[in-house]
DRENDO-1510 file (C-alpha; in Angstrom, 1 decimal, always signed):
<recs>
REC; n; res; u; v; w
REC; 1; UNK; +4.7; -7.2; -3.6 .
REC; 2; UNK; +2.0; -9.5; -3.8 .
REC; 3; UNK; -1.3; -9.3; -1.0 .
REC; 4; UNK; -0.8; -11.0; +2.4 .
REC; 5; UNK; -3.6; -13.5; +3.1 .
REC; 6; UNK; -5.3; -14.3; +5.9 .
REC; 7; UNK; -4.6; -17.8; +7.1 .
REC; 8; UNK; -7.3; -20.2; +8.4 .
REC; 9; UNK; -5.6; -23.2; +9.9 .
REC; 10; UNK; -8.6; -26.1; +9.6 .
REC; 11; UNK; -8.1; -28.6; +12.3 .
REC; 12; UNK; -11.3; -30.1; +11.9 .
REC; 13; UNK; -14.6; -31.2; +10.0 .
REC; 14; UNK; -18.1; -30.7; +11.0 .
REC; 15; UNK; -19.9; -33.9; +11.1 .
REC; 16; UNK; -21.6; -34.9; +7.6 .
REC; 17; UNK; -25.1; -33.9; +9.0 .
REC; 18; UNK; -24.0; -30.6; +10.6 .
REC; 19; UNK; -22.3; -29.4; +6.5 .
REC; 20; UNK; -25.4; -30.7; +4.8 .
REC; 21; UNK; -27.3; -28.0; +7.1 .
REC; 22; UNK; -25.2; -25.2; +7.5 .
REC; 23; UNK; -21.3; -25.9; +5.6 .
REC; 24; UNK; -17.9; -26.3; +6.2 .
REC; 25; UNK; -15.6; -24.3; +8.9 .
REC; 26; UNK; -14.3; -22.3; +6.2 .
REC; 27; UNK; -17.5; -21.0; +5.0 .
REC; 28; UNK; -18.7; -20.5; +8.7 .
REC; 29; UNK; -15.8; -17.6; +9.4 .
REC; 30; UNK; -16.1; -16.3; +6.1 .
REC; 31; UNK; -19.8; -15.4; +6.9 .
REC; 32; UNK; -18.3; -14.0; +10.7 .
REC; 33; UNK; -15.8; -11.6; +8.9 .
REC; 34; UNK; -18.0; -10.3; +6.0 .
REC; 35; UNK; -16.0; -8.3; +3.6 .
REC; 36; UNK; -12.9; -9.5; +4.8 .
REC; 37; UNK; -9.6; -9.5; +3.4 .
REC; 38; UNK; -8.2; -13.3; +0.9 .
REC; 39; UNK; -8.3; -16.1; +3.0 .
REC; 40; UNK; -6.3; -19.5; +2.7 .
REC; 41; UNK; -7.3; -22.8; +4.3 .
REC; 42; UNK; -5.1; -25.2; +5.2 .
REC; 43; UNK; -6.7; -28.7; +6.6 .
REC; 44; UNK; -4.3; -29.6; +8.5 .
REC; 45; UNK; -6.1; -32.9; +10.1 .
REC; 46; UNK; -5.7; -34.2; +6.2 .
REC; 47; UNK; -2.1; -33.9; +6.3 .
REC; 48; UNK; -1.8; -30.7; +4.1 .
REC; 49; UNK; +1.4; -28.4; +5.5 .
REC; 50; UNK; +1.7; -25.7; +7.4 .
REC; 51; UNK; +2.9; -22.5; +5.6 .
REC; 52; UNK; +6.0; -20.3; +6.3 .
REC; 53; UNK; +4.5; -17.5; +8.5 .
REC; 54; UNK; +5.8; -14.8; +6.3 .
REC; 55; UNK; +3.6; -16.1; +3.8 .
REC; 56; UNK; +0.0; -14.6; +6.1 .
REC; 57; UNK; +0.0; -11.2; +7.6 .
REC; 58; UNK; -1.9; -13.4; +10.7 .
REC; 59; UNK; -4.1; -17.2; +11.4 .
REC; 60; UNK; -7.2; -18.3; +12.9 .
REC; 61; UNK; -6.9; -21.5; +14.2 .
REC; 62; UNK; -10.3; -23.3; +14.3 .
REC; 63; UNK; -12.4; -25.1; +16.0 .
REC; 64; UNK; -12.1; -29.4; +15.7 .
REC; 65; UNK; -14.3; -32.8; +16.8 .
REC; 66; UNK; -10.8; -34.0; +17.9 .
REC; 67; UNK; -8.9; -33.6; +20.8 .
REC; 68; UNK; -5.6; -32.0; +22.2 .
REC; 69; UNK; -5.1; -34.5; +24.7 .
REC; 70; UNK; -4.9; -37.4; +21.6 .
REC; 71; UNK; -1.9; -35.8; +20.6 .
REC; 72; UNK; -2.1; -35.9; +17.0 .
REC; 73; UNK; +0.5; -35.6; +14.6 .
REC; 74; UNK; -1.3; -32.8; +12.6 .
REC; 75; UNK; -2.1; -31.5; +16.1 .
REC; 76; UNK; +1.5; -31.3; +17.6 .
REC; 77; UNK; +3.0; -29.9; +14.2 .
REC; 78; UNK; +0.9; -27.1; +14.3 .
REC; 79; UNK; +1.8; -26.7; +18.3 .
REC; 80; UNK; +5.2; -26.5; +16.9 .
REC; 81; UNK; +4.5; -24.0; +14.3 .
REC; 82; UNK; +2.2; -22.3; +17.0 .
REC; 83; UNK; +5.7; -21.7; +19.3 .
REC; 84; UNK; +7.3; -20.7; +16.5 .
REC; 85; UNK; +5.1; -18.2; +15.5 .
REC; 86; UNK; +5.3; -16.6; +19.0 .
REC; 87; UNK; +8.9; -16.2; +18.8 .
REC; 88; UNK; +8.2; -14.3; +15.9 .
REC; 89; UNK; +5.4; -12.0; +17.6 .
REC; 90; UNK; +3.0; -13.5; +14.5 .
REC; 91; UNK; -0.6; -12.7; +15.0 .
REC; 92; UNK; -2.7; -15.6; +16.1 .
REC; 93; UNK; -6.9; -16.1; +17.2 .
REC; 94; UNK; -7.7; -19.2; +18.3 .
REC; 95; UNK; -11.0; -20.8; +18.4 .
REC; 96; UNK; -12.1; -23.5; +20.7 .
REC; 97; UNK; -9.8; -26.5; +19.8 .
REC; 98; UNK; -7.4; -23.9; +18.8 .
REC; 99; UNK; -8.0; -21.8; +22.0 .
REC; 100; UNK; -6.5; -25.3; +23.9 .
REC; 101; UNK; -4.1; -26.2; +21.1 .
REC; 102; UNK; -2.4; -23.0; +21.7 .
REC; 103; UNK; -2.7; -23.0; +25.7 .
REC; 104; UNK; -1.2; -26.5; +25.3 .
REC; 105; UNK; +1.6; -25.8; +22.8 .
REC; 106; UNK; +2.7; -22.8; +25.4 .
REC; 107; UNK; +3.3; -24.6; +28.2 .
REC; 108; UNK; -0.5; -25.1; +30.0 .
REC; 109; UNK; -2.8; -27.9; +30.5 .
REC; 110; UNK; -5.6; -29.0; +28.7 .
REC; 111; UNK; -7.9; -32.3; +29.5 .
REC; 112; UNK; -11.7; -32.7; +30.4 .
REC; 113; UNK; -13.6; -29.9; +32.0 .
REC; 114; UNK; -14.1; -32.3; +35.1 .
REC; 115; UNK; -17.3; -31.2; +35.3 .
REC; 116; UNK; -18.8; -31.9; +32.0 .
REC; 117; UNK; -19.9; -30.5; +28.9 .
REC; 118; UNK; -20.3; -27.1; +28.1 .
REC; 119; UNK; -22.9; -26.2; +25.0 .
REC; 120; UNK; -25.4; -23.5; +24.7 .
REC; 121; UNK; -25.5; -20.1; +24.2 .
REC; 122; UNK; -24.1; -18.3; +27.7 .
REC; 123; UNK; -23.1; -15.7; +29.7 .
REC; 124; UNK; -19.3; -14.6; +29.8 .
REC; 125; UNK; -18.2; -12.4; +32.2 .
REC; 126; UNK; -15.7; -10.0; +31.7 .
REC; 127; UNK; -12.7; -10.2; +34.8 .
REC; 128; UNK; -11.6; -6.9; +36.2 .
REC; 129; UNK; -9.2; -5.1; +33.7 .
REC; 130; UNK; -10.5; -6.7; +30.8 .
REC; 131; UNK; -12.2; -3.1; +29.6 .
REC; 132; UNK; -8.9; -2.0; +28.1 .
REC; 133; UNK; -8.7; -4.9; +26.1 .
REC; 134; UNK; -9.2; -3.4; +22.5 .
REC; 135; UNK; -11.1; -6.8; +21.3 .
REC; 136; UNK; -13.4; -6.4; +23.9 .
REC; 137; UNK; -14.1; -2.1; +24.2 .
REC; 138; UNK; -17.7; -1.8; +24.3 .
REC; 139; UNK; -18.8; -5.4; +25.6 .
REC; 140; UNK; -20.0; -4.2; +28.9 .
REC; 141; UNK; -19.5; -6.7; +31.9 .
REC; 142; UNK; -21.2; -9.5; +30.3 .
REC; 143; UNK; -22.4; -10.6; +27.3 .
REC; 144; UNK; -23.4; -13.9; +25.2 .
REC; 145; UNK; -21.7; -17.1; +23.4 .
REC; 146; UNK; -21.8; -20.2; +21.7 .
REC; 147; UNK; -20.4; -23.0; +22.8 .
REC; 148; UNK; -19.8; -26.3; +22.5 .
REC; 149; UNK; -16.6; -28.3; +24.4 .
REC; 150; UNK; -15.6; -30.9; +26.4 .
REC; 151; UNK; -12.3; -30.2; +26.6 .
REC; 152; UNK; -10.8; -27.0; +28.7 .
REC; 153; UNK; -7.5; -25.3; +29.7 .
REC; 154; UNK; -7.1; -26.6; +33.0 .
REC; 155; UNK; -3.8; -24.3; +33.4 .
REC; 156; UNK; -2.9; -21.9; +31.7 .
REC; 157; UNK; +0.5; -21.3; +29.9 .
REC; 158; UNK; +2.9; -19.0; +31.9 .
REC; 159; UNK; +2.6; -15.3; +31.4 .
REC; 160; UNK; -1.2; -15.8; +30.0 .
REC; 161; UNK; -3.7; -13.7; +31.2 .
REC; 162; UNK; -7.4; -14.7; +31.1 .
REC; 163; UNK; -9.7; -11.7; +29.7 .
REC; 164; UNK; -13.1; -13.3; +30.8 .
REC; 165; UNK; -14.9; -16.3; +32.3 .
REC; 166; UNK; -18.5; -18.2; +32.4 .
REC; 167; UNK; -20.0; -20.3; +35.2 .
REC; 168; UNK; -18.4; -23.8; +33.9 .
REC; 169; UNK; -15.1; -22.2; +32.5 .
REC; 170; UNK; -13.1; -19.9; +33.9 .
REC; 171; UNK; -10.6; -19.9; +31.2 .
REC; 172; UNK; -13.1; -18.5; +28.5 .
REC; 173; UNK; -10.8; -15.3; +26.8 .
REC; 174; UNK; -7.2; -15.7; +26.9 .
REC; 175; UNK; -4.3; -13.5; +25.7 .
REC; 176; UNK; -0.8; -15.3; +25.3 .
REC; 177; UNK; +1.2; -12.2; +24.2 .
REC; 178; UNK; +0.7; -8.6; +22.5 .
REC; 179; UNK; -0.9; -10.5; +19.4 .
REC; 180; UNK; -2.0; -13.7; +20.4 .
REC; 181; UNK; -5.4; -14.1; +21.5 .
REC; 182; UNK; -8.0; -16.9; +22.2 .
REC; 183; UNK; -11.8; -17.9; +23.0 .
REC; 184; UNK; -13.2; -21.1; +24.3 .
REC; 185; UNK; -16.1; -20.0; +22.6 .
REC; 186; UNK; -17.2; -19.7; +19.0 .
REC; 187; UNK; -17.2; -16.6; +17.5 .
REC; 188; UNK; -17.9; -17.9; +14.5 .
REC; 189; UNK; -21.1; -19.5; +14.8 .
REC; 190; UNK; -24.4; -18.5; +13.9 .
REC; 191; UNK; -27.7; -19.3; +15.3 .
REC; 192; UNK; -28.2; -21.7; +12.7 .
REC; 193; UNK; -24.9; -23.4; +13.4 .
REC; 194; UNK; -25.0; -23.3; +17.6 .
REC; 195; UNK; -28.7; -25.0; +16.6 .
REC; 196; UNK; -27.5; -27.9; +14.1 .
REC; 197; UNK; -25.1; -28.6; +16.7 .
REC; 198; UNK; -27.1; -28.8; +19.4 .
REC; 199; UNK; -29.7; -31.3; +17.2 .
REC; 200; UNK; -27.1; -33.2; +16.1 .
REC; 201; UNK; -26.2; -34.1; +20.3 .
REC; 202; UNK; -30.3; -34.1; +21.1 .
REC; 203; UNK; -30.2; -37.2; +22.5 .
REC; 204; UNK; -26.4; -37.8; +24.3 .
REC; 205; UNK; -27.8; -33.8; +25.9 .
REC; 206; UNK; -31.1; -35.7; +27.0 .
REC; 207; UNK; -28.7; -38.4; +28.8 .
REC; 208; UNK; -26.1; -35.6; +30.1 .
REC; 209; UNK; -29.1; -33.9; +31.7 .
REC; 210; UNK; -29.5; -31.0; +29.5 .
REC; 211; UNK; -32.5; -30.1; +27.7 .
REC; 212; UNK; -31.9; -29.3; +24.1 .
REC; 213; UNK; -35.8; -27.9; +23.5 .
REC; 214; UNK; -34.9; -25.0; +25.6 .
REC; 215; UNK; -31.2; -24.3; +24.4 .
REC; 216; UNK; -32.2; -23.7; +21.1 .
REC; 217; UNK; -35.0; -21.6; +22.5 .
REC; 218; UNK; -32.3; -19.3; +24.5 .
REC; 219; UNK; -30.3; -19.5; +21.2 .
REC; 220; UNK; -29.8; -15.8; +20.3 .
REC; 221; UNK; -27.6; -13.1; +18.2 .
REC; 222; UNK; -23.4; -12.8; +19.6 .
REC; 223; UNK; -22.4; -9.8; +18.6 .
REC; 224; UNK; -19.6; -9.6; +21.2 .
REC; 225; UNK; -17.3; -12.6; +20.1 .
REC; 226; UNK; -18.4; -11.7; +16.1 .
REC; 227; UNK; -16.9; -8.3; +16.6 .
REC; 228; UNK; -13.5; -9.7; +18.7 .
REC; 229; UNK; -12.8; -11.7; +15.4 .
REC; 230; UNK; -13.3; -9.3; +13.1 .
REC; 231; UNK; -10.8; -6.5; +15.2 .
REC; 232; UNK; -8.5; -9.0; +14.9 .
REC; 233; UNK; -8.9; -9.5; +11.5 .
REC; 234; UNK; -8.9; -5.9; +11.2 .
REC; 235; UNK; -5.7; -4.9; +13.4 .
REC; 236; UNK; -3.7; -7.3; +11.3 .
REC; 237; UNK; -4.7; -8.7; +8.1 .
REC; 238; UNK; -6.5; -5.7; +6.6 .
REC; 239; UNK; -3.6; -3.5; +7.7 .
REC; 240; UNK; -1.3; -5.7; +6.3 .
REC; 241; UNK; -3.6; -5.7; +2.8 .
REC; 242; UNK; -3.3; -2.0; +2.5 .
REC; 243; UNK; +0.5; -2.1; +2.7 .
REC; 244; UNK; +0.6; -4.6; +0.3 .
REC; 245; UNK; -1.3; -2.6; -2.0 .
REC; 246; UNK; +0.7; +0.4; -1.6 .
REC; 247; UNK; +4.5; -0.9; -1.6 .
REC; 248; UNK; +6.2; +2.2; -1.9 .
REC; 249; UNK; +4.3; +4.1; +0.9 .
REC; 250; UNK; +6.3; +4.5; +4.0 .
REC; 251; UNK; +4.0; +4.5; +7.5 .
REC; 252; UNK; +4.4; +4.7; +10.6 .
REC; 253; UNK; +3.9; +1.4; +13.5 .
REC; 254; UNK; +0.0; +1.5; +13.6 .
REC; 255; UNK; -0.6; -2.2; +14.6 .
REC; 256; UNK; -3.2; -2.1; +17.8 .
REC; 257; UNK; -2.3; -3.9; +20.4 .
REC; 258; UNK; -4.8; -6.3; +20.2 .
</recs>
């Protein structure tokens, strides 16, 4: 019995300026999860296929410079295989474009946050019964995030439950079922990342209002979304590794409900 991987579905690639600085997607969750377990890319937004989902104990879906609302055909396949992997109770994290791609493939609505951009590292807000949420134990009431959207879920799928909130969003943590979980923000970025990003915008920020001098200067260390990812990861694809390394063991149900 070969190892299950864990599956990183790319729907996007940083702008050439932001990889010369700071890499590709793939290379930014690696760094999030540390030491943790074989992960496979697929770029999907090149064309390349989705896998069967027996093939990955669980997927990440990532962040993108697209949008839902174009309706790509990259974008709606993986929608479909998003459904699909619901029906089959597979475990799925999504990330920003993924946290909307999912919202949207379940029946919600995504568009424009009608009022604006949202970029900067924030305050969430946990919503009342959000503290027996495994992925979150420990967070406290609030804590901080990147982000970086323009897009939002507007609605939200039915049976979805939202986790927490900031002042623009109020769909910020969303769980879709027992193993399906999402953040508008970025759990994945670093302070280097969440800075090349906001350089890269300097000037459209400048015209939106914002002032980029002091968001890097509030830029700061996100422990909180880091450690939600690497539960995940941990719930799922390392528990799924240790199986696969041990074939003829027989255990007992020990997934969390996560």
């Amino acid at each position: 019995m070969s190892e299950k991987t864990l599956l990183l579905i790319q729907v996007g690639t940083p702008p050439d300026d932001i990889r010369a600085q700071v890499g590709d997607l793939p290379l930014w969750f690696s760094a999030a999860l540390a030491a943790g377990p074989a992960l496979q890319v697929v770029r999907v937004f090149e064309g390349e296929p989705l896998p069967p989902h027996e093939a990955h104990s669980a997927a990440i879906i990532t962040g993108s410079w697209a949008m839902v609302t174009d309706l790509l055909p990259w974008s709606e396949a993986t929608a479909q295989w998003i459904r699909e992997a619901m029906a089959l109770e597979f475990p799925l994290f999504g990330v920003c474009y993924g946290h909307q791609l999912m919202a949207h493939a379940l029946g919600g609505r995504v568009d424009y946050h009608p009022q604006g951009r949202e970029m900067g590292c924030l305050d969430i807000n946990l919503l009342p019964g959000a503290e027996d949420e495994a992925l979150l134990a420990g967070a406290g009431p609030q804590f901080k995030a990147n982000l970086t959207h323009m897009q939002t879920v507007l609605e939200l799928p039915p049976g979805a439950r939202v986790l927490a909130r900031s002042a623009h969003d109020p769909h910020q943590v969303v769980r879709y079922g027992p193993k399906a979980v999402s953040t508008q923000f970025h759990p994945e970025f670093s302070q280097a990342i969440a800075a090349a990003c906001i350089q890269l915008r300097a000037q459209v920020l400048h015209s939106e209002g914002f002032d980029p001098d002091a968001m890097l200067r509030q830029l700061a260390q996100t422990p909180v979304p880091q450690q939600m990812l690497q539960r995940f990861v941990a719930a799922y694809a390392l528990e799924s590794a240790a199986t696969a390394a041990e074939p003829r063991a027989v255990q007992a149900d020990t997934s969390l409900t996560v």
